[in-house]
Structures are given as structure tokens and as C-alpha cells.
N, C-alpha and C positions, 0 to 999 in steps of 0.2 A: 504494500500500500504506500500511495505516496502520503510526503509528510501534510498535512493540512493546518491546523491551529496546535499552539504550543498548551500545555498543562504548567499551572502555577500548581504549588501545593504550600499552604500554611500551616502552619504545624508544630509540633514538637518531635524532642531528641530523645531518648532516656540508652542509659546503657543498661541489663540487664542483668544484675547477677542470681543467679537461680542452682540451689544444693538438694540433694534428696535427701531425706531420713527416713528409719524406719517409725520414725513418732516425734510428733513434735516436741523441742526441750521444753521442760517446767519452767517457772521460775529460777534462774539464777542455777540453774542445768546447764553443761556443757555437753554434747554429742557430738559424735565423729558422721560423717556426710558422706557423701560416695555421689558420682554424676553429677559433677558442678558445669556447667554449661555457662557462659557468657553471650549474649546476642544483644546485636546495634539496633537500635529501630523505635516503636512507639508507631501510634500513629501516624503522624504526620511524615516519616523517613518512611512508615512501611509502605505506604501510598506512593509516594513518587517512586519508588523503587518499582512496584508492581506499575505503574505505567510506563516507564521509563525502559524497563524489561521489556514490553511490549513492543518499542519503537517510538514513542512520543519524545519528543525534544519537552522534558520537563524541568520545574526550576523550583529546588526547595527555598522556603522563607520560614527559618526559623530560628535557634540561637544555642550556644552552647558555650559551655563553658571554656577559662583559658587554662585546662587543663589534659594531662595525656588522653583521659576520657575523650576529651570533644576532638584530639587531633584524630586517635581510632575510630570515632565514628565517622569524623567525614572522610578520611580514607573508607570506609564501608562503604559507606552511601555513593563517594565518585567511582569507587568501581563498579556499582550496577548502573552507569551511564546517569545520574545525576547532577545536574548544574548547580552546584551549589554556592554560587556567587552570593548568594543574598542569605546565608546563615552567618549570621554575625555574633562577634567574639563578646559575651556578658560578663559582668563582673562580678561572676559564682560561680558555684560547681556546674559541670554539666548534670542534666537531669539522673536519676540514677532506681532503679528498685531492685530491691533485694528481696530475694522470693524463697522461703523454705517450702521443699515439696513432700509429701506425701503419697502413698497410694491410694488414698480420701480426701484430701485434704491440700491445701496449702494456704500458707501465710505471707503476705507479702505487703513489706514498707516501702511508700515509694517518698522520694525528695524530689521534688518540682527543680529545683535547682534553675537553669538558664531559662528553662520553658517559660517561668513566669517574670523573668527578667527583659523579655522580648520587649523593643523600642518601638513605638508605633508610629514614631516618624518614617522609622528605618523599616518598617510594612510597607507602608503609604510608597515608600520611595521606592519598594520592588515590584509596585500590584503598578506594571505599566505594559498592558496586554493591550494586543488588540483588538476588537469585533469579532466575535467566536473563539476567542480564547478561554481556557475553562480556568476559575479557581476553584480549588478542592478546599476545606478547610474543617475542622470538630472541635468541640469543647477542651484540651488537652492545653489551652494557651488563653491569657486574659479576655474573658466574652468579650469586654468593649473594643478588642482588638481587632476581632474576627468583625464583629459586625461591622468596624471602619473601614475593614481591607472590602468587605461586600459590599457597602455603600460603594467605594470609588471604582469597585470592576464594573458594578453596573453603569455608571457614572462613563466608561467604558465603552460599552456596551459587548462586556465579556458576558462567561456563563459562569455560573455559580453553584458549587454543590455545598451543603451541608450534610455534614454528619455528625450529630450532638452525643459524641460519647468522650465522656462515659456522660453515661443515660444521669438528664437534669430536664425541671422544666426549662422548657423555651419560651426566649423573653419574644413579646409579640414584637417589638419595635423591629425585628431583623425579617420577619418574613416580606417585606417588598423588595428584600434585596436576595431572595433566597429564586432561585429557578426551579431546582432540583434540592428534595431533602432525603436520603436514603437511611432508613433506620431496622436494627435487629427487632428481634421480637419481644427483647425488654425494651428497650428504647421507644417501641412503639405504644408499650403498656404506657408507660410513664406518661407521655405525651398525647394519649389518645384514651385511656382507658381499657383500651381493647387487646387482650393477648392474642394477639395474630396465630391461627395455625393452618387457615387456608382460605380459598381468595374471599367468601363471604364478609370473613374477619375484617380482610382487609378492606373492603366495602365500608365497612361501618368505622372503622376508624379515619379512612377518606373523606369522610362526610365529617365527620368533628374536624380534621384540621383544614379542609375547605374551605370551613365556614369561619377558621383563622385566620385565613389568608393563604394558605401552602396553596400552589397549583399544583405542583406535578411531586408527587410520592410513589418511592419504590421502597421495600418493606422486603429483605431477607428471611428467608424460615429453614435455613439448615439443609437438612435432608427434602423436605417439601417445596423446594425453590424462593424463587420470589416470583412480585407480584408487582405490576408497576400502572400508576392511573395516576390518568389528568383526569381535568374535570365531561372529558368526550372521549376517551380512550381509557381502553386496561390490555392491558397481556400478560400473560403470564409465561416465567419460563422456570423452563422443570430442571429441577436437579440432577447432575450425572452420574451414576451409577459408578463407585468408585470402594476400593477397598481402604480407607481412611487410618493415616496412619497418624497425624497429627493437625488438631483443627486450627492451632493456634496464628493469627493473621489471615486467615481463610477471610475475612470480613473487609481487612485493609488490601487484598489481593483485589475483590470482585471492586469496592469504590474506584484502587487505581485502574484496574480495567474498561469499567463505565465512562473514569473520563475519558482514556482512551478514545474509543469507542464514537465519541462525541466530536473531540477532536480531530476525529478522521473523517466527519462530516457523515458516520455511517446511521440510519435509519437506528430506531429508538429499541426495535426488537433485534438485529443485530447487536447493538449495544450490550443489550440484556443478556444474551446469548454469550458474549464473552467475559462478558461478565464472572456469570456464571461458571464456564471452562475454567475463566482465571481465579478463582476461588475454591473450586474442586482441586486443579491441578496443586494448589499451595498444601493440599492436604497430604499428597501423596508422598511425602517423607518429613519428618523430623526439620524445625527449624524457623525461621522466619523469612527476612528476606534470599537466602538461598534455594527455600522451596519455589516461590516464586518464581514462573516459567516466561520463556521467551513467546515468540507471538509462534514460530515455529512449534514450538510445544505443545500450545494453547492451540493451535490450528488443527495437529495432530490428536489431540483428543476428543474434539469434537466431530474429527473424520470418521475415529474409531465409534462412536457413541452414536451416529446415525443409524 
């Protein structure tokens, strides 16, 4: 495909450090760990990765710390083809959680660190797209920030996706700047009432944030696909049959492939369609942005699943 409109993504960093045990320590317990894993990403770095994997000339806007942390993530993030010109260096830690796991269970602290250090002048100065360029952005960085960068794309006359996680209400002020709002099936409780588990669901929860303001809602369910409606359209696209080995970024896969998708100027159920691929395929091994498939990838699975 050729290239068409570039993808912005707003966002956060976090580096990830995550141990297993066989039981969580008590109080003021020491235990020995086994399977400690590190991974770069969060939201906002998993998205541009997962479009940027695809072929999209993408550009992260976000902030990290001036520490080893932030130098190893954005080597991560510019080896899966992202532009990271516009993450800029804050004066904190980079963002960071530390996750104790379980086979039930796990515990995890996280430090906002640079994420919440982000300048909004230093947004404002990146969010400079042009007419069908997309920004991607979620709750993971200062609200008032996100809504200023969506004011000025629309201002623009980019596109705009939101995705409000982690799941909070949504303040009404930002939906005329919102095009596209894509939410899980808690996210959508929250904000709708309604637990999504197939398209009726999602019916009735379209109808409450319609009458907010949202036009256009697409609503993930896991195994049962997603769902997508304007106020004149719905489609639905079905999930791929897949032996699933790890869900984790499966959500931040399908967003960056949506913008994708949009970006390449392709119809709304194609969109959905690779979406969907790109979300399935994130699953199929262990990881974050390295599960994360190229468009070669994502193309071939969707060969094989017809």
C-alpha cells in the first residue's frame, strides 16, 4: 500500500518491570522470584509501535525521563520504525511499574514519572498534521492535555481517536473534538453503563453516548470481536480463531492498526478487519511490542482465516 496520511500518537512511556512468585510476600517478607521479564511500552509507545509495524510513517508525542530508563526505551520504540522526535526529555524519572506475578494473581505499582511531566506547549508544538492525519491518544497523560492536542488536530482538520484507558469517566467538554472513541468492554461499562458482550449490547450503549455527543464508537469484546456504529452504520467484525498465547497489548495492537487503516485512506470495515488481525496476531506469542506483526504478517493471517 502506498503511504497516505501520517499517524501522531500521544501518549505515555513506562518501562516495565514484572517477577513471578509462587505467593505473594506478606508484610515485610522477602521471597526469591524466578521469570523476571522487562518490557518498553505502555500505551501510548504500544500504539505507535503497532502502526508503525504496519507501514504508517508514525510520530510518538510523549516524555521520558533523563535517565538510562528513557535512553532504553527510545532505542525500543526507534527500532520498531518510530519517529520519535517529539518525546521530550522531563525532569523525573521515566515512567516505571513494577509488577509481582502470580498464577492468580498479580500486584502491580506503577510511578507516572515523565508521563505526567508532559509540556503542553511542547504537544501543541508537535500536533502539526495535516487534513486526514490521524491522532491517536488515552487517558495515561494529563486529561487537559489530550483534550488540547484534540482541540488543535481538529482545528487541523486531522482525525482523532480516543481511547480512555485506563477506564474513567469522560469529561463531556472533549467529545467535539473526538471523531473516533474505541473502548474495551470495561471501559465501555464505565462510560455507558452497559457490559458489552454482543452487538445488541452495543446498540444500547451507542444510544447513551450518542446522545453525548460520540459519533462514531467501536467497542472490542475479546474472543466475540468488535462492533463499530455511527449514528447510520454498524459492522461488525468477528474475531480470528487463534491458539492464544498471551493477551497482553492485544488492545494497543488493534487501536494502532485502526489508525492504520484510516491513514491509508482504507474503507471503515477494512479498517476493522485489520484491526482485528492486528490484535489477534499480538497474541500469538509472549510479549509486547515484539509480538506485534508487520503488515506482511497481519496480511498472512487473514489469508489463512478466510
Amino acid at each position: 500500500m502506498n503511504q497516505k496520511n501520517k499517524v501522531y500518537v500521544l501518549g505515555s512511556i513506562n518501562v516495565d518491570m514484572s517477577i513471578s512468585v509462587d505467593k505473594i510476600p506478606l508484610e515485610g517478607e522477602t521471597k526469591s522470584g524466578h521469570e523476571f521479564i522487562k518490557n518498553i511500552g505502555d500505551k501510548g509507545a504500544n500504539q505507535a509501535v503497532s502502526a508503525a509495524k504496519l507501514g504508517a510513517k508514525t510520530y510518538l508525542i510523549a516524555a521520558v525521563g533523563k535517565d538510562i530508563f528513557g535512553k532504553e526505551a527510545l532505542i525500543s520504540i526507534e527500532k520498531n520504525g518510530v519517529d520519535t522526535r517529539y518525546v521530550s526529555l522531563a525532569d523525573s524519572h521515566t515512567g516505571m511499574a513494577f509488577i509481582t506475578r502470580t498464577n492468580r494473581d498479580n500486584r502491580i505499582i506503577l510511578h507516572e514519572g515523565a508521563n505526567h511531566k508532559i509540556e503542553q506547549d511542547k504537544v501543541l508544538e508537535a500536533v502539526q498534521g495535516n487534513p486526514g492525519d490521524i491522532l491517536v491518544s488515552q487517558y495515561e497523560i494529563p486529561y487537559e492535555i489530550v483534550k488540547s492536542a484534540f482541540k488543535k488536530a481538529k482545528s487541523l482538520n486531522m482525525i482523532t481517536i480516543l481511547n480512555p484507558a485506563p477506564s474513567r469517566y469522560l469529561e463531556e467538554d472533549i467529545y467535539p473534538y473526538v471523531d473516533y472513541i474505541i473502548l474495551n468492554q470495561t471501559e465501555c461499562e464505565i462510560l455507558s453503563g452497559v457490559y458489552p458482550t454482543h452487538e445488541q449490547d452495543v446498540k444500547k450503549a451507542a444510544s447513551y453516548l450518542f446522545k453525548k455527543g460520540i459519533t462514531r464508537l467501536i467497542v472490542t469484546m475479546g474472543s466475540k470481536g468488535s462492533v463499530y456504529m455511527s449514528k447510520d452504520e454498524l459492522y461488525e467484525s468477528k474475531a480470528y480463531k487463534i491458539k492464544t498465547v498471551d493477551t497482553t497489548g492485544a488492545g494497543d495492537a488493534y487501536i494502532g492498526a485502526f489508525a492504520y487503516g484510516l491513514a491509508m485512506h482504507e474503507p471503515i470495515t477494512t479498517c476493522l478487519k485489520i484491526a482485528s488481525a492486528a490484535g489477534a496476531y499480538a497474541c500469538l506469542k509472549e510479549g509486547v511490542e515484539d509480538a506485534m506483526g508487520t503488515y506482511s504478517d497481519i496480511e498472512k493471517l487473514m489469508e489463512e482465516s478466510k
